[in-house]
Kinemage of the C-alpha trace (Angstrom):
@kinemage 1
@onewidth
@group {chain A} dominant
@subgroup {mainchain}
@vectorlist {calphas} color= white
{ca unk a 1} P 162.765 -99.077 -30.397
{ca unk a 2} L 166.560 -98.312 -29.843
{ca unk a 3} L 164.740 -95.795 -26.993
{ca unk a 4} L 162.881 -97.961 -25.050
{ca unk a 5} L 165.888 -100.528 -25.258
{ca unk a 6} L 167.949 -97.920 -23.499
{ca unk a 7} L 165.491 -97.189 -20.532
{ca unk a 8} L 164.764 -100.600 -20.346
{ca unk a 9} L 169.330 -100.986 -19.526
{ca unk a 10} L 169.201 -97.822 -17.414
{ca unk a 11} L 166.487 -98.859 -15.545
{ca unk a 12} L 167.476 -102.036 -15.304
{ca unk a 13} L 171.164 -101.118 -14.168
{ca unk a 14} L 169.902 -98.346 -11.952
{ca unk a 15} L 167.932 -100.644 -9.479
{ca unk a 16} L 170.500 -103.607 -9.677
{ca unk a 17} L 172.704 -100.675 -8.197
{ca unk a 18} L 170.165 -99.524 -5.758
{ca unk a 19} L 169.906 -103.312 -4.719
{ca unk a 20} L 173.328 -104.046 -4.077
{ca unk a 21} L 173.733 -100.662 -2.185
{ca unk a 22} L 171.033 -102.328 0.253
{ca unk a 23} L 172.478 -105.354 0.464
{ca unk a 24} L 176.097 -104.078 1.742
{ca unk a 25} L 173.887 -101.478 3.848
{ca unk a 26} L 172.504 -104.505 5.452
{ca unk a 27} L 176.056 -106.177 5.863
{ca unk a 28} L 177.371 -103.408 7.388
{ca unk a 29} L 174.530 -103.043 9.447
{ca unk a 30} L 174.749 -106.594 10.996
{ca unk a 31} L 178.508 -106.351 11.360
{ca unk a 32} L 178.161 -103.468 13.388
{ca unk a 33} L 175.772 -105.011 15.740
{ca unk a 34} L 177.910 -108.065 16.352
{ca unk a 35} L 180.904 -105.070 17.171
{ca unk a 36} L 178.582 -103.640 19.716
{ca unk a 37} L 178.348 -106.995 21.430
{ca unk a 38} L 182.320 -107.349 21.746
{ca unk a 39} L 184.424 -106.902 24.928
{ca unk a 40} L 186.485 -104.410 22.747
{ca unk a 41} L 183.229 -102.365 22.013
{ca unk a 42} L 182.132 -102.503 26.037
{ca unk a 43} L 185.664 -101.629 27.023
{ca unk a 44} L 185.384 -98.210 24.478
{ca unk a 45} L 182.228 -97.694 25.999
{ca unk a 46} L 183.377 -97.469 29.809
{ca unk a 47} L 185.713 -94.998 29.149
{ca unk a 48} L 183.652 -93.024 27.145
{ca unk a 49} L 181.033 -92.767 29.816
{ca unk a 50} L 183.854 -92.639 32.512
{ca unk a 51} L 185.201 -89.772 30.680
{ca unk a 52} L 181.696 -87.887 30.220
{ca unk a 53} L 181.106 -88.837 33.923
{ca unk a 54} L 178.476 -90.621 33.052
{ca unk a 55} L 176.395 -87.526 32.400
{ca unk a 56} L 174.619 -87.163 28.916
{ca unk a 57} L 176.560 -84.214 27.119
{ca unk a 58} L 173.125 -82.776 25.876
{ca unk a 59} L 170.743 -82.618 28.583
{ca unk a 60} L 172.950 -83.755 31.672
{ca unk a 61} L 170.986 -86.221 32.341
{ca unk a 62} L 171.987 -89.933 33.362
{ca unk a 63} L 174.377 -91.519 30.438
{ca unk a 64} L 173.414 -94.953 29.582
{ca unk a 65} L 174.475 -94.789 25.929
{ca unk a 66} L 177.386 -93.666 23.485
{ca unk a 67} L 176.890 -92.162 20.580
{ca unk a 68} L 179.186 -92.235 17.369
{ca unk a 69} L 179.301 -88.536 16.240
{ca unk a 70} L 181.042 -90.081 13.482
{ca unk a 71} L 181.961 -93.499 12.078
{ca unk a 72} L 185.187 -94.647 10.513
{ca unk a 73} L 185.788 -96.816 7.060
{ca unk a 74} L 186.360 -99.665 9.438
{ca unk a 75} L 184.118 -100.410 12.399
{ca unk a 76} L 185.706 -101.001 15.424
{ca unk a 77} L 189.014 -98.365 14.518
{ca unk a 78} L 186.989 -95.242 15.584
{ca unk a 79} L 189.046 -92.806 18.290
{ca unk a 80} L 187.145 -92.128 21.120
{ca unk a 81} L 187.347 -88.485 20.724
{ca unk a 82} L 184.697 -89.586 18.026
{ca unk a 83} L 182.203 -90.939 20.932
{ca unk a 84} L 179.604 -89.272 23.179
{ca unk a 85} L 178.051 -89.803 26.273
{ca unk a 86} L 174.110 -89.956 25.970
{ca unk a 87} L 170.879 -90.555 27.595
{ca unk a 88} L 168.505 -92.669 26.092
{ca unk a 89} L 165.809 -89.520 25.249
{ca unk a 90} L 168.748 -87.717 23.618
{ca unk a 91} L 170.407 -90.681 21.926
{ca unk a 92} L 167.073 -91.389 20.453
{ca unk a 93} L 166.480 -87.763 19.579
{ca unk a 94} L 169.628 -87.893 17.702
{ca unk a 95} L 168.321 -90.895 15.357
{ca unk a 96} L 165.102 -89.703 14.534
{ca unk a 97} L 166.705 -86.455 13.795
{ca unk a 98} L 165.255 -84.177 15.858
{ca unk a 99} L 166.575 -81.351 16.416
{ca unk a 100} L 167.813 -79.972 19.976
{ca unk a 101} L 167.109 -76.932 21.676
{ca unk a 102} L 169.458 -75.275 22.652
């Protein structure tokens, strides 16, 4: 009895941790989305795609998007070295994982 009263806790703690991860994925989620609609995002954006001459740095293509190679603790605070210039194909290559030939 003790047994199953123990699975039933670990169970019961494991997907009440598993739910709360998805609820702050969520958060962060729709907190980044507002950041991409602010005049500080847009202004990090031109000079990202200024600086990449708005070429995509995978296929040299036409840059229309930037790309977070990587994303700090706090949206909004990454360097722009951290940015890339991207076309759409490409950007959306780099989401569904795909890999690039190269």
């Amino acid at each position: 009895m003790d047994e199953i009263l123990y699975l039933i806790a670990f169970f019961g703690v494991y997907f009440i941790q598993a739910w709360w991860r998805e609820v702050q994925r969520k958060k962060r989620k729709e907190y980044y989305n507002e950041y991409l609609k602010t005049e500080d995002w847009q202004r990090k954006r031109y000079v990202v795609l200024k600086r990449d001459n708005w070429t995509c740095v995978k296929c040299g293509a036409d840059a229309t998007q930037v790309h977070h190679k990587k994303y700090a603790r706090n949206i909004g605070k990454e360097p722009v070295k951290w940015l890339i210039s991207l076309c759409k194909t490409c950007h959306e290559k780099l989401h569904s994982k795909v890999k690039f030939i190269q």
